[in-house]
C-alpha positions as CSV (number, residue, x, y, z in Angstrom):
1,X,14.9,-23.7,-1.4
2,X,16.4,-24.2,1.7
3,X,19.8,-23.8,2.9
4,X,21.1,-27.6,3.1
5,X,20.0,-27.9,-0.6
6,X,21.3,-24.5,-1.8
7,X,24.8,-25.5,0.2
8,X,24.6,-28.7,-1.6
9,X,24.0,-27.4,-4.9
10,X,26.7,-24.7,-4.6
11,X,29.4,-27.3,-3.9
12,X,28.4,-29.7,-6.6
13,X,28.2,-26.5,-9.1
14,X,31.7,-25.8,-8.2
15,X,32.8,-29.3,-8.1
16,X,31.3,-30.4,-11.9
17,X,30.8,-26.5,-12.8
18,X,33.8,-27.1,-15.3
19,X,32.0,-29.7,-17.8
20,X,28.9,-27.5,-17.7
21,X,29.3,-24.7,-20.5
22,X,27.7,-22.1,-22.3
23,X,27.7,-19.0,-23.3
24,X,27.1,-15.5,-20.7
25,X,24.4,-14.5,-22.4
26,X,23.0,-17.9,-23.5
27,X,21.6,-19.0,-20.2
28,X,20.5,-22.6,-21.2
29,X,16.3,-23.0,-20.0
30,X,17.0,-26.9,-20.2
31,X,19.2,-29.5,-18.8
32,X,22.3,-29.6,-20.8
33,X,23.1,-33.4,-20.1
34,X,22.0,-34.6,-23.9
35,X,25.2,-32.4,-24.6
36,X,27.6,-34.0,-22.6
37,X,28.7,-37.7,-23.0
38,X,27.1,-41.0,-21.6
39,X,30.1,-41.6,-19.0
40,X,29.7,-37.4,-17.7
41,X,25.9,-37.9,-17.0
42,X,26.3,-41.6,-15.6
43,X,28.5,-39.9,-13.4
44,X,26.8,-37.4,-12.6
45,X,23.5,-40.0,-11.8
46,X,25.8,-42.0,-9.3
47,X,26.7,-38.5,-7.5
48,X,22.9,-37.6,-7.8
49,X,21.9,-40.7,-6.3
50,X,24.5,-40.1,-3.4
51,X,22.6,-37.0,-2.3
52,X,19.3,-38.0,-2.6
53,X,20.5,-41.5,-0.1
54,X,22.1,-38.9,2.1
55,X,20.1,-36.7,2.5
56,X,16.5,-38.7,2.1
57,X,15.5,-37.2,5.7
58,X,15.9,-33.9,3.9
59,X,12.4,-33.9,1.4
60,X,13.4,-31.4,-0.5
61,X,16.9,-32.1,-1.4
62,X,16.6,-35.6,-1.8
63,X,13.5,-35.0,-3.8
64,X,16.0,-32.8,-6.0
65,X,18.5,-34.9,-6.3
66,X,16.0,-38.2,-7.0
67,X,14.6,-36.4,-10.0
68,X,17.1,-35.7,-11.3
69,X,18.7,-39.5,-11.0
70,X,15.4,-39.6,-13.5
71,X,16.0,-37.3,-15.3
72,X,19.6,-38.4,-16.2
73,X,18.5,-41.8,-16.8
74,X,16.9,-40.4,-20.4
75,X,20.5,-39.4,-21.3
76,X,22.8,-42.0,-20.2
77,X,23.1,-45.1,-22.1
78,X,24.5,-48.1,-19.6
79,X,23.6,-51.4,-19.1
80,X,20.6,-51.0,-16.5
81,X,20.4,-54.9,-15.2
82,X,23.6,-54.2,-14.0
83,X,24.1,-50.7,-13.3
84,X,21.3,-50.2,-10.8
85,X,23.1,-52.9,-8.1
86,X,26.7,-51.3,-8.9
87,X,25.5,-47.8,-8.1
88,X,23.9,-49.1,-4.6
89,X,26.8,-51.0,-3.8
90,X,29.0,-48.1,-4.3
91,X,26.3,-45.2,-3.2
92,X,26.7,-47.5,0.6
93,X,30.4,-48.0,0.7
94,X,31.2,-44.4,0.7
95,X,28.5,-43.3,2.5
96,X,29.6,-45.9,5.2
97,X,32.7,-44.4,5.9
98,X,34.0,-42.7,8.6
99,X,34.7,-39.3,7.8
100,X,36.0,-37.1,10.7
101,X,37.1,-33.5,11.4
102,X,38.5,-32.7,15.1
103,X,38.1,-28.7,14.4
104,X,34.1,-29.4,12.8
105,X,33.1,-32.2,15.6
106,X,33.7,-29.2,17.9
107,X,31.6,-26.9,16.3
108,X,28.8,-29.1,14.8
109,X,27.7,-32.3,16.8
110,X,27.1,-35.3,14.8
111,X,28.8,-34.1,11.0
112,X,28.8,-37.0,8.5
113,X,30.6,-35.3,5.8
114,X,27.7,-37.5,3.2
115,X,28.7,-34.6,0.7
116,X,32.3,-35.0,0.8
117,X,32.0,-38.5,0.4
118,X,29.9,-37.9,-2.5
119,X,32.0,-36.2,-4.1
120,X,34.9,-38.0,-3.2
121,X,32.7,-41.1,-4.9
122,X,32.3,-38.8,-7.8
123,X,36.5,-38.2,-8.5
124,X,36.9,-42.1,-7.6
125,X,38.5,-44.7,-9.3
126,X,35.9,-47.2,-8.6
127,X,33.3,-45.2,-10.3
128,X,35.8,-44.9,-13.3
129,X,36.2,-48.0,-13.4
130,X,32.2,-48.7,-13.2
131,X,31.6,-46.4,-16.0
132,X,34.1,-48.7,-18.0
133,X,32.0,-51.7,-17.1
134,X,28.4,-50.2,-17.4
135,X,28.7,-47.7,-19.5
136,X,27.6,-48.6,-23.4
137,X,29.4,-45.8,-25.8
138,X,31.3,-43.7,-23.1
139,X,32.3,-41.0,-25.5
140,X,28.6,-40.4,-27.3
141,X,26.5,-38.5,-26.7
142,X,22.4,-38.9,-26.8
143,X,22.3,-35.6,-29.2
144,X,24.6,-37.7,-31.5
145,X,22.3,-40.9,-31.4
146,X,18.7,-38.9,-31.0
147,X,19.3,-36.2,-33.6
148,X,15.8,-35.7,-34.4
149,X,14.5,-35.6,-30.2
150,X,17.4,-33.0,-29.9
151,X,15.7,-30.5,-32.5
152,X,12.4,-30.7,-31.5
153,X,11.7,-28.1,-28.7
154,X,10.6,-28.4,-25.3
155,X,8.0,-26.7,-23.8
């Protein structure tokens, strides 16, 4: 993995690290998203989406970050003739914005901040609000509605 993608991964771990749990010694071998709610992993689709549109010249962490947009997609329950529009429109407007650091200018030519304003899309009020108009069932979960898919074990 390179370093952009394990910087990016480290922030986002430290920024949504808190509504990812488990046990020490139960290190999970599969995506825990069918354990947290449809709002959490819509969420966490819009902030995936970020990264990959910010970092698309990067292949390997917008590859990353595409997948797992897909992956997300099979957990979250939102209305997707809407949704898809919403997350672009929102994905661009704080990706658009002008993010500067006199003290980082200096020292790096040409920074964007994307992953700040990722993440400051993540903790906005305008994605809260989207998940309030998108999202179908908020407070489920896809374990609750696909009991049976949630047993069965993956390879």
């Amino acid at each position: 993995m390179n370093k952009i993608l394990n910087g990016v991964l480290a922030v986002i771990a430290f920024a949504i690290g808190p509504s990812i749990s488990h046990a020490k010694d139960d290190s999970p071998t599969s995506p825990q998203a069918a354990s947290r709610t449809y709002a959490q992993n819509f969420k966490d689709m819009v902030l995936a989406s970020c990264i990959a549109k910010a970092y698309k010249r990067d292949n390997g962490a917008s590859i990353d970050a595409g997948s797992s947009v897909s992956a997300l997609r099979d957990w979250t329950y939102y209305d997707m003739d809407k949704a898809p529009d919403a997350i672009e429109a929102l994905v661009d407007r704080y990706l658009a914005r002008d993010y500067h650091n006199p003290l980082a200018d200096a020292e790096i030519k040409d920074v964007k901040f994307d992953l700040l304003k990722c993440l400051d899309l993540y903790h906005s009020k305008e994605l809260d609000a989207a998940v309030g108009r998108l999202v179908i069932h908020p407070n489920r979960r896809y374990r609750q509605d696909n009991p049976v898919a949630s047993k069965a074990k993956v390879p």
